[in-house]
PDB file of N, H, CA, C and O in Angstrom:
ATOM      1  N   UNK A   1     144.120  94.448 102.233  1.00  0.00           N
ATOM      2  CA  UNK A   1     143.192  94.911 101.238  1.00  0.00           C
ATOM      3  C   UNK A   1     142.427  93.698 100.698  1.00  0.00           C
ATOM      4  O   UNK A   1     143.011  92.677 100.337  1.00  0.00           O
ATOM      5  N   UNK A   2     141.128  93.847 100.658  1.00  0.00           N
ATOM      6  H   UNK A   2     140.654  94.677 100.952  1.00  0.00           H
ATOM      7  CA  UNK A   2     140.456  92.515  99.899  1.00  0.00           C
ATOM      8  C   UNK A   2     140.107  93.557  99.046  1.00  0.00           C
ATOM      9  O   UNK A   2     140.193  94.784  99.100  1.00  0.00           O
ATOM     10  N   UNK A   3     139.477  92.330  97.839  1.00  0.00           N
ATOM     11  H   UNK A   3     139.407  91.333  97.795  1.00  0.00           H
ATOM     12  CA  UNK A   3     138.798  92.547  96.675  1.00  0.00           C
ATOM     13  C   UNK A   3     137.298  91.227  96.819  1.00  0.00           C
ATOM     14  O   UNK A   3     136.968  90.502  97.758  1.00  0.00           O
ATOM     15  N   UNK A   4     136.745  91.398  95.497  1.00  0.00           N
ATOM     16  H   UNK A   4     137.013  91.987  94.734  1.00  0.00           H
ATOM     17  CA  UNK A   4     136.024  90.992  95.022  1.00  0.00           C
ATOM     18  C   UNK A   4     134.996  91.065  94.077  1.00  0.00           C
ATOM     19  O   UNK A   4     134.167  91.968  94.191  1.00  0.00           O
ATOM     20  N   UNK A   5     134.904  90.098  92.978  1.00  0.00           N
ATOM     21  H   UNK A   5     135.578  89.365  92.885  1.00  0.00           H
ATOM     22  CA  UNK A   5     134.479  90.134  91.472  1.00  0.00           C
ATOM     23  C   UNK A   5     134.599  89.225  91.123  1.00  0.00           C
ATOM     24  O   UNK A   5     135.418  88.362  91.437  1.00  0.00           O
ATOM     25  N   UNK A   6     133.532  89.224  90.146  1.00  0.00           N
ATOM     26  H   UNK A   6     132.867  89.926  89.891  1.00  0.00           H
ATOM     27  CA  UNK A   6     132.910  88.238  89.041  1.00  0.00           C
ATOM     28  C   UNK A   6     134.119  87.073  89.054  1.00  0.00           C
ATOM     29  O   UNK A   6     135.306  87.294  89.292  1.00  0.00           O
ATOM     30  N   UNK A   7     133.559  85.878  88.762  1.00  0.00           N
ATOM     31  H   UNK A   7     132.594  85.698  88.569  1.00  0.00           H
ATOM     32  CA  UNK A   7     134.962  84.593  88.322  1.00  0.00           C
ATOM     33  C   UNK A   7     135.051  83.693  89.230  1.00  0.00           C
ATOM     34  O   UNK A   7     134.324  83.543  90.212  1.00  0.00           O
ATOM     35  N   UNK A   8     136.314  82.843  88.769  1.00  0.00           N
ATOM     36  H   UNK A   8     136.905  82.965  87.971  1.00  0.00           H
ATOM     37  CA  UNK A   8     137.201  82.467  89.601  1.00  0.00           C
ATOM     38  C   UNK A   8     138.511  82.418  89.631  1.00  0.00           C
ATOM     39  O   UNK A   8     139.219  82.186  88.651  1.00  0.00           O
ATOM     40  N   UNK A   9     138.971  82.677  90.976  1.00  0.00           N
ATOM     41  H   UNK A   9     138.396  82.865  91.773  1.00  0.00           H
ATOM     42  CA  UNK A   9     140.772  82.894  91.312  1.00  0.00           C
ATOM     43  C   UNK A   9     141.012  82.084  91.713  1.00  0.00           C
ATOM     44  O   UNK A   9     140.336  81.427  92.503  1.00  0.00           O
ATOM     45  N   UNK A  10     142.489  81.758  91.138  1.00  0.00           N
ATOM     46  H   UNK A  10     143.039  82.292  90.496  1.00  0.00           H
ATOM     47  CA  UNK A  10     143.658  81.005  91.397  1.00  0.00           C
ATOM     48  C   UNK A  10     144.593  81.284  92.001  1.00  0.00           C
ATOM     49  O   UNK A  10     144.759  82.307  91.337  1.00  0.00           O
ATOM     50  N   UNK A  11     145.502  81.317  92.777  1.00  0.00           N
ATOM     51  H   UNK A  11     145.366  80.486  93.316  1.00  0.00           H
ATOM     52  CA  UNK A  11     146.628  81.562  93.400  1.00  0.00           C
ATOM     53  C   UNK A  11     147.751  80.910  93.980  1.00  0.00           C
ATOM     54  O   UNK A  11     147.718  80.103  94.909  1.00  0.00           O
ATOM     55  N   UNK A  12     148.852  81.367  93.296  1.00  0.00           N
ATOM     56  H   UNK A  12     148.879  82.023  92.542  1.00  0.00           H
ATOM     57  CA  UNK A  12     149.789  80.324  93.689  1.00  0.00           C
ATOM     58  C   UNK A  12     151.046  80.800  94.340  1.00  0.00           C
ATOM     59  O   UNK A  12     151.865  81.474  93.715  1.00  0.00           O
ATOM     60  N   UNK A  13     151.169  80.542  95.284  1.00  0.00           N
ATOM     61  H   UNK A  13     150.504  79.995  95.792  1.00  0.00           H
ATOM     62  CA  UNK A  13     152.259  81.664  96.071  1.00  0.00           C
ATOM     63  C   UNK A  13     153.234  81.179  95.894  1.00  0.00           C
ATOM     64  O   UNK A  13     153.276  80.036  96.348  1.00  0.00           O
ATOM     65  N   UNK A  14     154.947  81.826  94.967  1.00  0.00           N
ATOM     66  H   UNK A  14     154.913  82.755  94.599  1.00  0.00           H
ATOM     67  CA  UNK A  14     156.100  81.271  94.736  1.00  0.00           C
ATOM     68  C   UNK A  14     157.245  81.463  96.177  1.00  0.00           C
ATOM     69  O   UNK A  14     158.133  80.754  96.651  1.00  0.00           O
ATOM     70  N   UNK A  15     156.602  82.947  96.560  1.00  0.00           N
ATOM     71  H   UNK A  15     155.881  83.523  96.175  1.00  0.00           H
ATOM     72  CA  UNK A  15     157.828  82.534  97.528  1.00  0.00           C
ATOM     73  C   UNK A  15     156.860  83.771  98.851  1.00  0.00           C
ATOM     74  O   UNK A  15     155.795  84.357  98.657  1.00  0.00           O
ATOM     75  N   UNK A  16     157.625  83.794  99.935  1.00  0.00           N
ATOM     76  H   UNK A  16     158.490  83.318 100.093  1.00  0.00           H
ATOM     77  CA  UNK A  16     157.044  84.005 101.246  1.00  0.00           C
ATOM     78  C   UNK A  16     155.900  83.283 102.233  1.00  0.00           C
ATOM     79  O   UNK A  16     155.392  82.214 101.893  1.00  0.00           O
ATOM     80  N   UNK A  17     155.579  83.871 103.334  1.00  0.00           N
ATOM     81  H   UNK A  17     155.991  84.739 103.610  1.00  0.00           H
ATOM     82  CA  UNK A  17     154.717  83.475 103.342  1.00  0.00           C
ATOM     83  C   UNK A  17     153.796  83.888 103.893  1.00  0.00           C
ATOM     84  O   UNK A  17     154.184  84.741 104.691  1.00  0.00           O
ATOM     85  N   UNK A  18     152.003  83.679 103.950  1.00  0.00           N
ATOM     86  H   UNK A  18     151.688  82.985 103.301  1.00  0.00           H
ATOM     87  CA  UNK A  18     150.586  85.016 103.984  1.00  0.00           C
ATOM     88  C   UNK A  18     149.199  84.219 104.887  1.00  0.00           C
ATOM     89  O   UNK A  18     148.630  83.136 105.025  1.00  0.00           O
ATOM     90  N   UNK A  19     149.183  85.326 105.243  1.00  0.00           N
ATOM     91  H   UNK A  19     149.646  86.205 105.131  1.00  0.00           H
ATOM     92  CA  UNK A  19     147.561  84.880 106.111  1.00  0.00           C
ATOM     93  C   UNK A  19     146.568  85.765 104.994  1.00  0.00           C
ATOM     94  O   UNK A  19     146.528  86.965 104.725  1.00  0.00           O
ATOM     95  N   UNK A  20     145.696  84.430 104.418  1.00  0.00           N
ATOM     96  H   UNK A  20     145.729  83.454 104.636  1.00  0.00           H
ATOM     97  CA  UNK A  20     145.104  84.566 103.000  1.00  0.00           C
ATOM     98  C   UNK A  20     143.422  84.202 103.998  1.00  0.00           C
ATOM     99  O   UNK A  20     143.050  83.302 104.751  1.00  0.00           O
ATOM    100  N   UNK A  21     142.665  85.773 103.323  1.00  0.00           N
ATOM    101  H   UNK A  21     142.967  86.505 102.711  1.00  0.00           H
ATOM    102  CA  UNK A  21     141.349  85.873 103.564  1.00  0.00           C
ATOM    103  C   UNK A  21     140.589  85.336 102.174  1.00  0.00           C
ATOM    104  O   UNK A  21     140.963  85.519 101.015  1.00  0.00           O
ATOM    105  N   UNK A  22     139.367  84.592 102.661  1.00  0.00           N
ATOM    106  H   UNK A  22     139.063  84.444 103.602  1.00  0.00           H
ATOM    107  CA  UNK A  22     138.276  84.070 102.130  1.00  0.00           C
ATOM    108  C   UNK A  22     136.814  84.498 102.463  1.00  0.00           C
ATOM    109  O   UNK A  22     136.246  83.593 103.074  1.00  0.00           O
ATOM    110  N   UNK A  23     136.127  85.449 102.283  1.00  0.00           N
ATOM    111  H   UNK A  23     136.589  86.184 101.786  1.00  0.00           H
ATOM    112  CA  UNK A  23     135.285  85.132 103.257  1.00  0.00           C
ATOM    113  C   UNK A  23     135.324  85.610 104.456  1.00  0.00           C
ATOM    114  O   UNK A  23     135.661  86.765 104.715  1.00  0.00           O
ATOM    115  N   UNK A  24     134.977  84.743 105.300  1.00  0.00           N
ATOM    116  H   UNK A  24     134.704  83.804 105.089  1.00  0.00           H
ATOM    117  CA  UNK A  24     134.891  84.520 106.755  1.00  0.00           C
ATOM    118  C   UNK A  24     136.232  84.160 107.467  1.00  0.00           C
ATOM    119  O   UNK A  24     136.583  84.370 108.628  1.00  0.00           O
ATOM    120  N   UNK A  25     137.012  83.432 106.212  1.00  0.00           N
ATOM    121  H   UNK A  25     136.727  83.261 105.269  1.00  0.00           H
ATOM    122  CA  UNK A  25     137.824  82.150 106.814  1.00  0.00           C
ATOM    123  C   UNK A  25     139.451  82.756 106.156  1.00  0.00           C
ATOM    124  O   UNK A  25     139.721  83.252 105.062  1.00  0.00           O
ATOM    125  N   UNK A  26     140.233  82.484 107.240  1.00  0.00           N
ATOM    126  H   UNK A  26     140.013  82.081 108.128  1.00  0.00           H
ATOM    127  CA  UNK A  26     141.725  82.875 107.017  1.00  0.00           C
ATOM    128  C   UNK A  26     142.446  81.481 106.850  1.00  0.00           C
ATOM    129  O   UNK A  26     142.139  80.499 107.526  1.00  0.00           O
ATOM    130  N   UNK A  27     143.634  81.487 105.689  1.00  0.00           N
ATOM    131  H   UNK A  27     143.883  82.285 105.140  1.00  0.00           H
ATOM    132  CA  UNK A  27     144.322  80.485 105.584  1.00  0.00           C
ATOM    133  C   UNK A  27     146.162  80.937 105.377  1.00  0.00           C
ATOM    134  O   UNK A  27     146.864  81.661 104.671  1.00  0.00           O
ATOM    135  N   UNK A  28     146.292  79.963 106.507  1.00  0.00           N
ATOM    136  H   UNK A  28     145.722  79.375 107.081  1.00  0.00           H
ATOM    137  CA  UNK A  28     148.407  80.523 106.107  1.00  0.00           C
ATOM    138  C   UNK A  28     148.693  79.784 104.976  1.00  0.00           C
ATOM    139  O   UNK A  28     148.102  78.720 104.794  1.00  0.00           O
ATOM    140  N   UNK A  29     149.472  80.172 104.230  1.00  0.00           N
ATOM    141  H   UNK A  29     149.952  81.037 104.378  1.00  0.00           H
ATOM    142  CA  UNK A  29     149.423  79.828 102.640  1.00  0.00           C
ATOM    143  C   UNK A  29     151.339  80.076 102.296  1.00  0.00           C
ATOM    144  O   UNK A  29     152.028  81.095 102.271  1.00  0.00           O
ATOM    145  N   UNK A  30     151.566  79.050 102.144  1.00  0.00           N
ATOM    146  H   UNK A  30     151.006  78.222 102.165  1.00  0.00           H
ATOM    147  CA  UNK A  30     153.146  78.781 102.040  1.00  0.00           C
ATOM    148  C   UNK A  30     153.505  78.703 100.843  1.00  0.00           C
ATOM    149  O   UNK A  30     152.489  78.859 100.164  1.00  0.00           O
ATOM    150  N   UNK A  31     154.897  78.458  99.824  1.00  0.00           N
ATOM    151  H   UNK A  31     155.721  78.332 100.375  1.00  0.00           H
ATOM    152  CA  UNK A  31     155.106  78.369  98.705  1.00  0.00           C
ATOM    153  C   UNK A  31     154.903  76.566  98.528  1.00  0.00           C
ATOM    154  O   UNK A  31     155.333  75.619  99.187  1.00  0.00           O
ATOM    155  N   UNK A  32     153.977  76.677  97.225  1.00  0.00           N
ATOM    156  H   UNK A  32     153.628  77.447  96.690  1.00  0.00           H
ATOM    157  CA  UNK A  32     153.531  75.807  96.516  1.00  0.00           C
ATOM    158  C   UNK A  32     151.958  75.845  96.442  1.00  0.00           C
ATOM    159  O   UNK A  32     151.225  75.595  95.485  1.00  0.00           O
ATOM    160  N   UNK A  33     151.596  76.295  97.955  1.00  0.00           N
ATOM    161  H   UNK A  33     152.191  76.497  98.733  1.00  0.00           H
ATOM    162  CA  UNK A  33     150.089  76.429  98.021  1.00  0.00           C
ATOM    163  C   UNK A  33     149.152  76.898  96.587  1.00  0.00           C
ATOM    164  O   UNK A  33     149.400  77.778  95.764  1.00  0.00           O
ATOM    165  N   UNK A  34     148.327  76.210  96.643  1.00  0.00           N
ATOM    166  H   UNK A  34     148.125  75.494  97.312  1.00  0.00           H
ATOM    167  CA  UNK A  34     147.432  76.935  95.233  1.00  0.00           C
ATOM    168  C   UNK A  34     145.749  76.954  95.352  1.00  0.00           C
ATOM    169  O   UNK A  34     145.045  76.078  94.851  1.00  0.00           O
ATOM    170  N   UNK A  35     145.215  78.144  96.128  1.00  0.00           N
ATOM    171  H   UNK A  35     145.787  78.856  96.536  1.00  0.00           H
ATOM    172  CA  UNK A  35     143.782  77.937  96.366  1.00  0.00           C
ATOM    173  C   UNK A  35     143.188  78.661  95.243  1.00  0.00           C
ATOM    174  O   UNK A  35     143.425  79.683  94.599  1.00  0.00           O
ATOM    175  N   UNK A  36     142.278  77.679  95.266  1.00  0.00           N
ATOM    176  H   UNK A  36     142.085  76.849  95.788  1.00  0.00           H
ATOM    177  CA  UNK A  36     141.065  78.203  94.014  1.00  0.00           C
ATOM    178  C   UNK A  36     139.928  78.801  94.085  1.00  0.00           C
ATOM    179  O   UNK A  36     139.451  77.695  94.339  1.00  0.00           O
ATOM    180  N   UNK A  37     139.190  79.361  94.103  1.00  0.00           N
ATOM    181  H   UNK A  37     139.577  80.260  93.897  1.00  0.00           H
ATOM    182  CA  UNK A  37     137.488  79.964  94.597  1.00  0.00           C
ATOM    183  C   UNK A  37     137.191  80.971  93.843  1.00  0.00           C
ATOM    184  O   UNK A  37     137.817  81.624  93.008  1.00  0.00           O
ATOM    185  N   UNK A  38     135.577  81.017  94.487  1.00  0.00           N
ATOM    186  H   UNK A  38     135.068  80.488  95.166  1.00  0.00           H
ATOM    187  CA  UNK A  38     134.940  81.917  93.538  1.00  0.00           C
ATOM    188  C   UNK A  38     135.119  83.196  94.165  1.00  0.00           C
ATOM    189  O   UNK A  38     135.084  83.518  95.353  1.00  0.00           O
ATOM    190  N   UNK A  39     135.364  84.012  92.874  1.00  0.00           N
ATOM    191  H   UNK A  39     135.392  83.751  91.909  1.00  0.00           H
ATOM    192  CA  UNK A  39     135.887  85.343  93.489  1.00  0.00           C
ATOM    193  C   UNK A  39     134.952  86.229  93.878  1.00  0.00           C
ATOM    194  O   UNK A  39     135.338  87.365  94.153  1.00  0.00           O
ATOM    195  N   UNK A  40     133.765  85.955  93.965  1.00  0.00           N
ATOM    196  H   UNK A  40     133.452  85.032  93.741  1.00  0.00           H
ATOM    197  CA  UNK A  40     132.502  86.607  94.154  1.00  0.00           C
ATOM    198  C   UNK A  40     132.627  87.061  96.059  1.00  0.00           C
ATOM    199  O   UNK A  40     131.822  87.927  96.404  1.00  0.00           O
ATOM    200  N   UNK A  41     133.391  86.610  96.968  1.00  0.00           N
ATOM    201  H   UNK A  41     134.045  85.907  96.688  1.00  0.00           H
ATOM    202  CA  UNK A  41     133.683  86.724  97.956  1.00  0.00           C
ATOM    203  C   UNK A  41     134.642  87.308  98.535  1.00  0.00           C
ATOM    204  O   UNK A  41     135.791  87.339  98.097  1.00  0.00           O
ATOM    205  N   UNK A  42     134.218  87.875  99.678  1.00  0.00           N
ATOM    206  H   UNK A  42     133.284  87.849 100.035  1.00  0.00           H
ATOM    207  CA  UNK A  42     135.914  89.179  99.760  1.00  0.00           C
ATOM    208  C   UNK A  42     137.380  88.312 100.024  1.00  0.00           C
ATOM    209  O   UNK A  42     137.572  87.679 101.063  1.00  0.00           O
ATOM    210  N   UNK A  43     138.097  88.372  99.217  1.00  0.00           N
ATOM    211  H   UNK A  43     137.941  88.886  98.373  1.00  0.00           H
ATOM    212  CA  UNK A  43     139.463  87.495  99.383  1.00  0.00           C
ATOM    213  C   UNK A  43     140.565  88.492  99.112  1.00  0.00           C
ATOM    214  O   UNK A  43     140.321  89.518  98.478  1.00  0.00           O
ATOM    215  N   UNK A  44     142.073  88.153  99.689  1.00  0.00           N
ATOM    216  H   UNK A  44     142.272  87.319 100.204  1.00  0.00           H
ATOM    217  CA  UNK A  44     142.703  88.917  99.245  1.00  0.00           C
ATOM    218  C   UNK A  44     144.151  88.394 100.779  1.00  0.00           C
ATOM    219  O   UNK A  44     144.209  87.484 101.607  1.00  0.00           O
ATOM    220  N   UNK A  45     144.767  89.212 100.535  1.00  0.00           N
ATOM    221  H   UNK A  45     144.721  89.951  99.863  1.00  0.00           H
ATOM    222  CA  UNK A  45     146.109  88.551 101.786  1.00  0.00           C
ATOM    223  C   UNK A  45     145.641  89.439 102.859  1.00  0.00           C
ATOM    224  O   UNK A  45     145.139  90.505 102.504  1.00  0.00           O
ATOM    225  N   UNK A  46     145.715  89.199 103.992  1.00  0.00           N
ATOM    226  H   UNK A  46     146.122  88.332 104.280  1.00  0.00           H
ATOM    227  CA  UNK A  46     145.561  89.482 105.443  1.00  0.00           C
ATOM    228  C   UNK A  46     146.596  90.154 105.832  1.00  0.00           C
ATOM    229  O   UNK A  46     146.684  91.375 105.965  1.00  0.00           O
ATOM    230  N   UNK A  47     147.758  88.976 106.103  1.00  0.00           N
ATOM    231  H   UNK A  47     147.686  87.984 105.995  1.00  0.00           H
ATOM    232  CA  UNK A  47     149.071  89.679 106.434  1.00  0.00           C
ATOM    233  C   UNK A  47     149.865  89.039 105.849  1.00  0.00           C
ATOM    234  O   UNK A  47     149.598  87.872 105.562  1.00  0.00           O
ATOM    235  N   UNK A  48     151.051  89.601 105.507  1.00  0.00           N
ATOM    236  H   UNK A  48     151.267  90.549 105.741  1.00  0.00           H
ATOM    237  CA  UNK A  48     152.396  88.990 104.969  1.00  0.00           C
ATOM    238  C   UNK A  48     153.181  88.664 106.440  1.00  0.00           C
ATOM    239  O   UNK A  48     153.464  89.637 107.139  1.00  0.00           O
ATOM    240  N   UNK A  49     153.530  87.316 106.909  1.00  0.00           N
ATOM    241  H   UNK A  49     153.300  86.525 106.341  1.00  0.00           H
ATOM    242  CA  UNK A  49     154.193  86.388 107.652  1.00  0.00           C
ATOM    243  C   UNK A  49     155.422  86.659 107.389  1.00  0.00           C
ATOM    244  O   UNK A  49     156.027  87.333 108.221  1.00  0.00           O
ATOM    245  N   UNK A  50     156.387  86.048 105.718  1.00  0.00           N
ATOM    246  H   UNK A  50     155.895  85.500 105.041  1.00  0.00           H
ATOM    247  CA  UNK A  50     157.326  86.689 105.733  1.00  0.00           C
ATOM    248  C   UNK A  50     157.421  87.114 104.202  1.00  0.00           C
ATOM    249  O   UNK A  50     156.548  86.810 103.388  1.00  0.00           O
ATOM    250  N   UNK A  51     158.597  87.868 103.877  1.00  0.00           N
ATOM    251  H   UNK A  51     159.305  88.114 104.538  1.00  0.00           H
ATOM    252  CA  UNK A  51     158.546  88.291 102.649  1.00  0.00           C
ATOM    253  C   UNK A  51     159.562  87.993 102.501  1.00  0.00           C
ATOM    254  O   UNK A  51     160.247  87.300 103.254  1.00  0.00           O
ATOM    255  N   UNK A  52     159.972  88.662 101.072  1.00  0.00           N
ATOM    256  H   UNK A  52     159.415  89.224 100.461  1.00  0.00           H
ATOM    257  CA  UNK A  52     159.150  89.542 100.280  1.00  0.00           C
ATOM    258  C   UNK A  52     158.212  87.886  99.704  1.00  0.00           C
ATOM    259  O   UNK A  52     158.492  86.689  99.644  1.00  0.00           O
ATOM    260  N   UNK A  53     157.155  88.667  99.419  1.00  0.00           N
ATOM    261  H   UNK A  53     156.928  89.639  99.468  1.00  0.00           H
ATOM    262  CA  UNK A  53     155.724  87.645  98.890  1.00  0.00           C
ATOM    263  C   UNK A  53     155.486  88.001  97.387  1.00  0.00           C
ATOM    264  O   UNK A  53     155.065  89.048  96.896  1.00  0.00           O
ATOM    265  N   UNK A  54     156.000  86.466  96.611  1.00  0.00           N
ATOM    266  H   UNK A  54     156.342  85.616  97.010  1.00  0.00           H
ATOM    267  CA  UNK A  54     155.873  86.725  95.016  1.00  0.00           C
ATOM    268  C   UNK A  54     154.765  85.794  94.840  1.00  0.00           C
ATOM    269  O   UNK A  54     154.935  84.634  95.214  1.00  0.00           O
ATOM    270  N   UNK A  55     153.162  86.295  94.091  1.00  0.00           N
ATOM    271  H   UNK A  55     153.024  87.238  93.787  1.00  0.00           H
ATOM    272  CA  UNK A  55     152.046  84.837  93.655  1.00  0.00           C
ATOM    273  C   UNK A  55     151.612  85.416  92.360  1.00  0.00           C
ATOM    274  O   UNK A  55     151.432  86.541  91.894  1.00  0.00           O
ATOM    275  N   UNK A  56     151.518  84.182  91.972  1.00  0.00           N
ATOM    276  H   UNK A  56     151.664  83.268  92.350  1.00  0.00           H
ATOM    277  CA  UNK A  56     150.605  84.546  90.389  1.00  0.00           C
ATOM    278  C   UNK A  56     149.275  84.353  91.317  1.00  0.00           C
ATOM    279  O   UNK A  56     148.966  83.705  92.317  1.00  0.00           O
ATOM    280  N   UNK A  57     148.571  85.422  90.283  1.00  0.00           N
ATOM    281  H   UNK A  57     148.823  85.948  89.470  1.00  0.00           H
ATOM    282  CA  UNK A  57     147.199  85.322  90.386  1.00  0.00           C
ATOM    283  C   UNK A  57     146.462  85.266  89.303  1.00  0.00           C
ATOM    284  O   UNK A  57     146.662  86.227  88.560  1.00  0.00           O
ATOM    285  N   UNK A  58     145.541  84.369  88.857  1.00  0.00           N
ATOM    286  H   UNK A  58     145.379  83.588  89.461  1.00  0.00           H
ATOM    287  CA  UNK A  58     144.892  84.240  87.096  1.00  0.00           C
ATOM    288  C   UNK A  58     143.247  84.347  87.897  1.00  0.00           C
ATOM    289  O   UNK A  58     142.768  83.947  88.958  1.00  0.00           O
ATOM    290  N   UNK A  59     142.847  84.982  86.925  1.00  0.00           N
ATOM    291  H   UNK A  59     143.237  85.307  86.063  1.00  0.00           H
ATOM    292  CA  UNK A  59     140.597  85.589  87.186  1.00  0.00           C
ATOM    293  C   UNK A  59     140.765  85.233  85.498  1.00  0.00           C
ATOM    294  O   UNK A  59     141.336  85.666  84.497  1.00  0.00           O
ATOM    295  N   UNK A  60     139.597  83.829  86.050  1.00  0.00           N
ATOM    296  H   UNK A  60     139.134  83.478  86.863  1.00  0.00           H
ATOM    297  CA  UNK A  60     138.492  83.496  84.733  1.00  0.00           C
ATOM    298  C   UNK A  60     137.323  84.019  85.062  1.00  0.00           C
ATOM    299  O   UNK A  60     136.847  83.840  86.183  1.00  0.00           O
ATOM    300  N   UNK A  61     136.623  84.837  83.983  1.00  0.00           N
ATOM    301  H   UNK A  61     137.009  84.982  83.073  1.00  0.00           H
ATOM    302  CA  UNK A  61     135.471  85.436  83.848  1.00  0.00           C
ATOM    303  C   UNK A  61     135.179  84.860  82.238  1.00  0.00           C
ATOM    304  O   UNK A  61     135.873  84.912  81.222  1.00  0.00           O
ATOM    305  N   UNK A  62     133.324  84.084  82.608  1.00  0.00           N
ATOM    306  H   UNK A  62     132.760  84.042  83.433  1.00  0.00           H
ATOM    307  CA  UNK A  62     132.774  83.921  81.500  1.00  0.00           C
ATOM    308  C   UNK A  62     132.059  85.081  80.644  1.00  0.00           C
ATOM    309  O   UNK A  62     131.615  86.161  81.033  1.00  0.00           O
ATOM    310  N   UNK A  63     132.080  84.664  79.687  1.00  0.00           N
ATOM    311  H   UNK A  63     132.440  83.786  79.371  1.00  0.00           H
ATOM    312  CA  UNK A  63     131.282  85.810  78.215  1.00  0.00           C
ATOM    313  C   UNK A  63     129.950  85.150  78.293  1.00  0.00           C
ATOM    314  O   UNK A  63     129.911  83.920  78.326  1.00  0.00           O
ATOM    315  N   UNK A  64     128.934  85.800  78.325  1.00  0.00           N
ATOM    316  H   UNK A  64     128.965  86.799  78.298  1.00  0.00           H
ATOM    317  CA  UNK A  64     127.554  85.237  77.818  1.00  0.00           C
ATOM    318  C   UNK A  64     126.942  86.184  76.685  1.00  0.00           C
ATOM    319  O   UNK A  64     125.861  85.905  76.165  1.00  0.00           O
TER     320      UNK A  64
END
């Protein structure tokens, strides 16, 4: 499932591990990993590698 919206995301994967969409561009993303971007682009996990898969995820969105 991707998403995408306003901001930017953070992500920090505590435990498993994921084939993480950007875009265009796929990244395997292990525990400690922490990618940042603008969420304006379709992102979201691809596949779960192994599980179970625990990540914080934090979306800053500005006020104007």
């Amino acid at each position: 499932m991707t998403f995408h919206h306003p901001g930017v995301k953070f992500v920090h994967l505590l435990t498993g591990r994921v084939t993480y969409r950007y875009g265009g561009k796929l990244a395997k993303l292990a525990p400690g990993d922490s990618p940042q971007f603008n969420a304006t682009a379709l992102h979201g996990i691809d596949a779960i590698e192994d599980g179970p898969v625990i990540y914080l995820s934090v979306i800053v969105t500005t006020r104007e």
